[in-house]
N, C-alpha and C positions, 0 to 999 in steps of 0.2 A: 778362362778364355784368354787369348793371347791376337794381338794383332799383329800382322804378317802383309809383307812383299810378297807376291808371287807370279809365276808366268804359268799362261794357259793358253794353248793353241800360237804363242808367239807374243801373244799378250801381257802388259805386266799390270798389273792390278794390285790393291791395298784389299785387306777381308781380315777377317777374326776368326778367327780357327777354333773349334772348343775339344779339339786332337781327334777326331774322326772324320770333319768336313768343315768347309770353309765357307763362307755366305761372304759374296763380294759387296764394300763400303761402298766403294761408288756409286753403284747400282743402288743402294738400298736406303740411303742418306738424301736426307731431304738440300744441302749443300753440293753434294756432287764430288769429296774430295777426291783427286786424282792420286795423290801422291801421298805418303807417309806426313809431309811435312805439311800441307795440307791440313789433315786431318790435325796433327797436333796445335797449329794456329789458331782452327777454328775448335778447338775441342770442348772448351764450355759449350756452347748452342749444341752439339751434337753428341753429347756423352752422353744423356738420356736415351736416345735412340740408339745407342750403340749397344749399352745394358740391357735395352727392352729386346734386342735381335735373340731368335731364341732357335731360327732354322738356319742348316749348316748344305746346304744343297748340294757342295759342288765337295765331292769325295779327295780327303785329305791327298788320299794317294796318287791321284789323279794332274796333281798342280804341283811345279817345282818350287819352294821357298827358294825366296832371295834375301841378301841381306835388306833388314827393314827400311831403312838411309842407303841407296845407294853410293852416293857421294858424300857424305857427315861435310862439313864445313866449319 
């Protein structure tokens, strides 16, 4: 599994890809991260739940990647 940037319908969202389909973080995270960096701050409390995701709903092909950091700093 790989965690991934990506936009869908105009939207850009954080999800975990296992290369066939993508299951959105935000949505699925008891936190709420919005953003990659987000996710990486809060990642103790939310690594278990990240490992336990095991469905991929939203079809790889279907969502453009972006870079994970938009902006690195």
């Amino acid at each position: 599994m790989k965690l991934v940037t990506y936009s869908l319908d105009g939207a850009i969202s954080i999800g975990i890809t296992d290369g066939q389909g993508v299951a959105n973080l935000t949505e699925r995270l008891s936190l709420r991260p919005r953003t990659m960096i987000d996710l990486i701050e809060n990642w103790e409390p939310l690594r278990q739940e990240v490992v336990e995701i095991s469905a991929f709903p939203q079809p790889l092909a279907e969502v453009r990647l972006l870079a994970p950091i938009p902006r690195p700093g």
